[in-house]
C-alpha positions as CSV (number, residue, x, y, z in Angstrom):
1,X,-40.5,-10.3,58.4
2,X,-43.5,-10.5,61.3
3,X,-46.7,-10.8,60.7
4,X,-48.7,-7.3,60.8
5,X,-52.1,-8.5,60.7
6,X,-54.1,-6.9,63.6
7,X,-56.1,-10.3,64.2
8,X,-55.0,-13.7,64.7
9,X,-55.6,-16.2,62.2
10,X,-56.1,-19.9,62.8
11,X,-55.9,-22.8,60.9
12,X,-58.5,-25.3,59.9
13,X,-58.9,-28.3,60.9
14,X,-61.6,-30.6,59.4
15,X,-64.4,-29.5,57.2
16,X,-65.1,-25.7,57.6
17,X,-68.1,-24.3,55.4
18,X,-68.5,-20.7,54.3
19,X,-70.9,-18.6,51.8
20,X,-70.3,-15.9,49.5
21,X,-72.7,-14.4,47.6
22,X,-72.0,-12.2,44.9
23,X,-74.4,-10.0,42.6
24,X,-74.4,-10.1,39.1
25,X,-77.1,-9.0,36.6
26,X,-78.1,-11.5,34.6
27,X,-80.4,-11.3,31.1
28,X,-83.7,-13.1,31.6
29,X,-84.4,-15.2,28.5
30,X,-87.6,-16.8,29.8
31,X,-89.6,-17.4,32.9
32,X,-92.6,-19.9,33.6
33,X,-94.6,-20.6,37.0
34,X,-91.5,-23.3,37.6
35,X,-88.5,-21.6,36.8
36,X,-86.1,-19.2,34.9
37,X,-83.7,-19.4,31.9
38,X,-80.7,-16.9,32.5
39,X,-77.7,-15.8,30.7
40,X,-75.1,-15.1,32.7
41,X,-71.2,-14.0,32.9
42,X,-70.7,-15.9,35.6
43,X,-71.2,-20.1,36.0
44,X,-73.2,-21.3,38.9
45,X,-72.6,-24.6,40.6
46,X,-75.4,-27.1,39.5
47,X,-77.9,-28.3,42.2
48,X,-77.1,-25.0,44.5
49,X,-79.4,-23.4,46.1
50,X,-79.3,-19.7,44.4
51,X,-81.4,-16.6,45.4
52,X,-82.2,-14.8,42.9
53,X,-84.0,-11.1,42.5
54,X,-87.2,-10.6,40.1
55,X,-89.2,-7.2,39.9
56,X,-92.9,-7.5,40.2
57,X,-94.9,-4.6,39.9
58,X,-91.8,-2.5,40.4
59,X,-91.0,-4.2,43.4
60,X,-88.1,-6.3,44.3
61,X,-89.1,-9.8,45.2
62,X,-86.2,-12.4,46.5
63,X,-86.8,-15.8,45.1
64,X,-85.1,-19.1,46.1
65,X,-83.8,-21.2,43.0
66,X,-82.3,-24.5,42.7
67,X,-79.4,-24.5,39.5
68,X,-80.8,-27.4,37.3
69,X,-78.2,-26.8,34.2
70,X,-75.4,-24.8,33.1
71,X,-73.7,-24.3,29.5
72,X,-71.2,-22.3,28.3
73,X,-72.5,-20.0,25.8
74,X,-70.3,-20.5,22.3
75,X,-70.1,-18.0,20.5
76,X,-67.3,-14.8,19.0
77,X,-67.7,-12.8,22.4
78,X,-64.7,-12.1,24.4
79,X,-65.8,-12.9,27.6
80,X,-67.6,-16.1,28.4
81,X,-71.5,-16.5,29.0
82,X,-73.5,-18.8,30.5
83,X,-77.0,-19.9,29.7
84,X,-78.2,-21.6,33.6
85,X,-82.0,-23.1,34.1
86,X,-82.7,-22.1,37.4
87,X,-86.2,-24.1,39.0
88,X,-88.2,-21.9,41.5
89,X,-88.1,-23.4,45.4
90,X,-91.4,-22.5,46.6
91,X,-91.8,-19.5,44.6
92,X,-93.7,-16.4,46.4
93,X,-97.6,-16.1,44.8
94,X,-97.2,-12.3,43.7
95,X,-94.5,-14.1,41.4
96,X,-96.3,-16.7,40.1
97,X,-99.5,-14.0,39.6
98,X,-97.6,-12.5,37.7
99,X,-95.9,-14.8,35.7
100,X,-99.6,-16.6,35.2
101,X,-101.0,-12.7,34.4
102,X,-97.7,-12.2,31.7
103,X,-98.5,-15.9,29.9
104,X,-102.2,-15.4,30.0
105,X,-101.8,-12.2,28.0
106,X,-99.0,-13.4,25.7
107,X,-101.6,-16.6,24.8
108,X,-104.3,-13.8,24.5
109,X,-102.3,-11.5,22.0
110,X,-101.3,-14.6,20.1
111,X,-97.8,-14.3,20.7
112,X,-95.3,-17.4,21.7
């Protein structure tokens, strides 16, 4: 049988890098000025880079993230979760405003 691809395809030889980037919505379980804690359906590869997408005031903001631990979630659930630290790389400051603004009031209200 021939080949019916429109497009020829080459082999690789050596080391040939590539990115994909998928979007998944994760739970936020906490945030601080430094970092996120996330669960997840899918695992991330620890020490990548990761972007990830918070809303402040509405707005998306991109973020850049470095994965500092991953762990499988056990529990009865049929598919598996993950629980991934994620630690901000040079966070934008309407993020950390915000994050500031959101712990300032929680310390405020008495709530931990």
């Amino acid at each position: 049988m021939s080949d019916r691809r429109a497009q020829p395809r080459y082999d690789v030889i050596g080391a040939l890098w590539g990115v994909l980037e998928l979007n998944e919505e994760a739970r936020l379980r906490n945030v601080s000025a430094t970092g996120v804690l996330l669960d997840s359906p899918v695992a991330m590869a620890l020490d990548s880079a990761q972007t990830i997408q918070l809303a402040v005031d509405g707005q998306g903001v991109a973020v850049e993230a470095r994965v500092r631990h991953v762990r499988q979630q056990t529990d009865d659930a049929m598919e598996p979760r993950y629980v991934i630290g994620l630690e901000f790389i040079d966070p934008p400051s309407p993020v950390v405003q915000s994050i500031e603004q959101l712990s300032s009031s929680v310390s405020l209200d008495g709530n931990a």
